[in-house]
C-alpha positions as CSV (number, residue, x, y, z in Angstrom):
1,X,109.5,95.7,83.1
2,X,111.2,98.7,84.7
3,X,109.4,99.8,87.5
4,X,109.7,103.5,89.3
5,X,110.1,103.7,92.8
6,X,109.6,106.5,95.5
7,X,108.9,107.0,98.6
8,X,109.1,110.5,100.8
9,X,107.5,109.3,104.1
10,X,110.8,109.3,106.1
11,X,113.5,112.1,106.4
12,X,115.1,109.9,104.3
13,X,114.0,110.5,100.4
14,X,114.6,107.5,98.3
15,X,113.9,107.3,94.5
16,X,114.9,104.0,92.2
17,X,114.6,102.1,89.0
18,X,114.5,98.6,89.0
19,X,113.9,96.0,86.6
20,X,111.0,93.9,88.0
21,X,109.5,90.2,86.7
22,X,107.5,87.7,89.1
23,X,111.1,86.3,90.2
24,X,112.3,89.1,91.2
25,X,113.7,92.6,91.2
26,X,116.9,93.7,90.0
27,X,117.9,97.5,91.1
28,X,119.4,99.6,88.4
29,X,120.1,102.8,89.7
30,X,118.5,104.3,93.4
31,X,119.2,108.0,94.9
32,X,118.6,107.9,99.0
33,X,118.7,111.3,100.0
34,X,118.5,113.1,103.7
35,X,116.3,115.7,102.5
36,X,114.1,117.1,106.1
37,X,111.5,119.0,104.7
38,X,113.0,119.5,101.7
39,X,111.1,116.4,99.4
40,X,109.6,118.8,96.9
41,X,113.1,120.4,96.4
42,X,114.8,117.3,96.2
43,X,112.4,114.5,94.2
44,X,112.1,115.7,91.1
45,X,116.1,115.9,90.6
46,X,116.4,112.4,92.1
47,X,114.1,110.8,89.9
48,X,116.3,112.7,87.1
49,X,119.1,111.2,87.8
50,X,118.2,107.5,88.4
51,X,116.9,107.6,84.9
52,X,119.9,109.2,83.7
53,X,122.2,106.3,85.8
54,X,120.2,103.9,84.3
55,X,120.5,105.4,80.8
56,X,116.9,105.3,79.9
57,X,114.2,107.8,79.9
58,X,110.8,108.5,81.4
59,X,109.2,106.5,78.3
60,X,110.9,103.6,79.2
61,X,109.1,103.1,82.5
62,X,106.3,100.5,82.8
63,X,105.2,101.5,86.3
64,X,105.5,103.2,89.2
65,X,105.6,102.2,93.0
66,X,105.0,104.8,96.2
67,X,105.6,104.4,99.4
68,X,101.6,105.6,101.0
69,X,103.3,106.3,104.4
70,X,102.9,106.8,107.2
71,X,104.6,109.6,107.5
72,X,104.6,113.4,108.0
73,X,101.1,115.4,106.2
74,X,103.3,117.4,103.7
75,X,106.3,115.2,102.8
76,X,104.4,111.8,102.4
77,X,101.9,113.9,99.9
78,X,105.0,115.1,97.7
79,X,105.7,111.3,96.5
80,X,102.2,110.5,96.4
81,X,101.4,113.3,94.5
82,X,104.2,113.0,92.1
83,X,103.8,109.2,91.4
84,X,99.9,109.7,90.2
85,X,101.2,112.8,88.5
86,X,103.7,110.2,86.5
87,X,101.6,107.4,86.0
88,X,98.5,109.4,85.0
89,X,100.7,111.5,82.6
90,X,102.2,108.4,80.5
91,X,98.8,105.6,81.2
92,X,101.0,103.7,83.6
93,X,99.9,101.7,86.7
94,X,100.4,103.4,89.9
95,X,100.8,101.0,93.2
96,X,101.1,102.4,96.8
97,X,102.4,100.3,99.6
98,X,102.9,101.1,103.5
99,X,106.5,102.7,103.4
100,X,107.0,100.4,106.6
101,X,106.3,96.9,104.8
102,X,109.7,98.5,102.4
103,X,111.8,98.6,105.9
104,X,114.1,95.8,106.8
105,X,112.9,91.6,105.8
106,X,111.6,88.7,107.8
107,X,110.4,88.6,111.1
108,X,110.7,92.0,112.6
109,X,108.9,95.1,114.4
110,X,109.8,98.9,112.0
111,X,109.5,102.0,113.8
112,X,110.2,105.1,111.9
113,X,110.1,108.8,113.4
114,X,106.9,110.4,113.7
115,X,107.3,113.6,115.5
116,X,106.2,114.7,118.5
117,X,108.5,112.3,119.9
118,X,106.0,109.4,118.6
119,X,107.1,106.3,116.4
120,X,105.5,105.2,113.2
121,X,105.5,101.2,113.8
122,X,104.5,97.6,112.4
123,X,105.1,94.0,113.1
124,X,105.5,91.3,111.0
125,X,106.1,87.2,111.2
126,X,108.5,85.0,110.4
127,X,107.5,85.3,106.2
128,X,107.8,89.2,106.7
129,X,103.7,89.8,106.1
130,X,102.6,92.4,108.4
131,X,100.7,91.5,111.5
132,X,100.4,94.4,113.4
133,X,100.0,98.2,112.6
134,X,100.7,100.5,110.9
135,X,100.0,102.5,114.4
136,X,101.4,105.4,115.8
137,X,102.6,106.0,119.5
138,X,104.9,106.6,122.3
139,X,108.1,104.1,121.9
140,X,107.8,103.7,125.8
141,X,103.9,102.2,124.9
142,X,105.3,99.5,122.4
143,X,106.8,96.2,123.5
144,X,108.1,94.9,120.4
145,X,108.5,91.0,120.1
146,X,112.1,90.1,118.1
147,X,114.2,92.2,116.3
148,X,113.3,96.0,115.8
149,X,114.8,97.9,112.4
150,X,114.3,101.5,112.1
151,X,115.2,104.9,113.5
152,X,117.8,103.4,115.9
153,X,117.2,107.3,117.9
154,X,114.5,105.7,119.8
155,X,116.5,102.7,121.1
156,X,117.0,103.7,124.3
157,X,113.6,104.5,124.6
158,X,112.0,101.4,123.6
159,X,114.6,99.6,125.8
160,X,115.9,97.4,122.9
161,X,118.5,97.1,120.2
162,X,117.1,98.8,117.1
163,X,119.4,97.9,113.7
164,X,119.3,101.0,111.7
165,X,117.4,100.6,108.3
166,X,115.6,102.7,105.9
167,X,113.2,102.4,102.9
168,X,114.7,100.8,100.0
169,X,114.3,100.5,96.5
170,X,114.5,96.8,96.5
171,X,111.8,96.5,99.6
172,X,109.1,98.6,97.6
173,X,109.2,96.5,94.8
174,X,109.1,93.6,97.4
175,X,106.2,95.1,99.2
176,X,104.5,95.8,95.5
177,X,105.2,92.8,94.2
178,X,101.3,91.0,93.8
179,X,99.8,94.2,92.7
180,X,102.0,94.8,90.0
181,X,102.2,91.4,89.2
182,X,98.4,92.1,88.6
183,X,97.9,96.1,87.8
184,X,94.3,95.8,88.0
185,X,94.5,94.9,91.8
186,X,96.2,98.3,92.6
187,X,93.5,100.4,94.6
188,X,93.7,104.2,94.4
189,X,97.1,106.3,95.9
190,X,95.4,107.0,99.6
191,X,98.4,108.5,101.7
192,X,98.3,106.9,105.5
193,X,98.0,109.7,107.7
194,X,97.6,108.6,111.4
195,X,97.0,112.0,112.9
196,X,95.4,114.9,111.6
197,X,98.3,117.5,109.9
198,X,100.5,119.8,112.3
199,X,99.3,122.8,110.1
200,X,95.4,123.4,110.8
201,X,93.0,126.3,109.8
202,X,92.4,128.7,113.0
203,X,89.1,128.2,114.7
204,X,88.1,132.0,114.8
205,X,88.9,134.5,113.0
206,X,89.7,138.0,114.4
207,X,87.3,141.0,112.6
208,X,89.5,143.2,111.1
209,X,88.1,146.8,110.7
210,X,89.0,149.3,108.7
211,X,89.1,153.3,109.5
């Protein structure tokens, strides 16, 4: 079935269409975009043009994946919010997966940019199932065991070699792979958000009077 991805938890926006089955997924078309703050600018154009790539349409689409973060309040809600948009719109299956598990294969430790000079992180063993995290912290707190992929910025500050890698098409679909090989094992689209949102209501309000 073809399966659409996104994901908008990185600076990095990434948007795909892939042909998936049980063995396997096969990419057709994917748009990986530097894009800042810029995701609700930027996604809906990308998503255009991996159909178009692909030549199919919207109606051809059996599912769709989302990376659920963590990641930045406002970016990470675009893709979220667009994927249920999608799938509610045409009856389709939504999955979310942690944007991390999409990072990199195999034995490894992710670490993604979190602001406030902070990492996003997770481990995982040897048959690249998470054992650790998602967590956010200090890269000077973590002391990652084997090989790090990420945001190779914060090399110097973890004291290790980071490989540079990014959310992919191909590692959504891996991450997704048991809930959409059973749809009805898919659990609501619940962003991650480790902290509470840079952007908060003010705690008092000054009286304004007028003459």
């Amino acid at each position: 079935m073809l399966v659409l991805a996104l994901d908008t938890a990185t600076p990095t926006l990434v948007a795909g269409l892939a042909r998936w089955s049980p063995g396997g997924a096969e990419v057709l078309a994917e748009r990986a975009l530097p894009s800042g703050t810029r995701h609700a600018e930027l996604l809906t154009g990308a998503v255009t043009e991996v159909l178009r790539d692909a030549g199919v349409g919207l109606s051809a689409v059996a599912a769709v994946v989302t990376g659920l973060g963590p990641g930045p309040f406002t970016g990470l809600r675009v893709g979220v919010v667009t994927a249920a948009a999608l799938a509610d719109a045409r009856g389709l299956p939504a999955v979310g997966v942690c944007s991390l598990d999409a990072v990199g294969s195999g034995a490894r430790t992710v670490v993604t940019d979190a602001r406030r000079r902070e990492v996003y992180w997770a481990a995982y063993g040897p048959d690249g199932a998470r054992s650790a995290g998602p967590g956010v912290a200090r890269p000077e707190e973590l002391a990652p065991a084997g090989p790090v992929v990420g945001d190779a910025r914060f090399a110097e500050r973890l004291g290790v070699e980071v490989t540079p890698a990014e959310v992919t098409t191909a590692g959504l679909l891996r991450a997704a792979a048991p809930q959409l090989a059973d749809p009805s094992s898919a659990g609501p689209l619940v962003p991650l958000y480790l902290r509470r949102p840079d952007a908060v209501p003010p705690a008092s309000f000054k009286p304004v009077t007028t003459a």
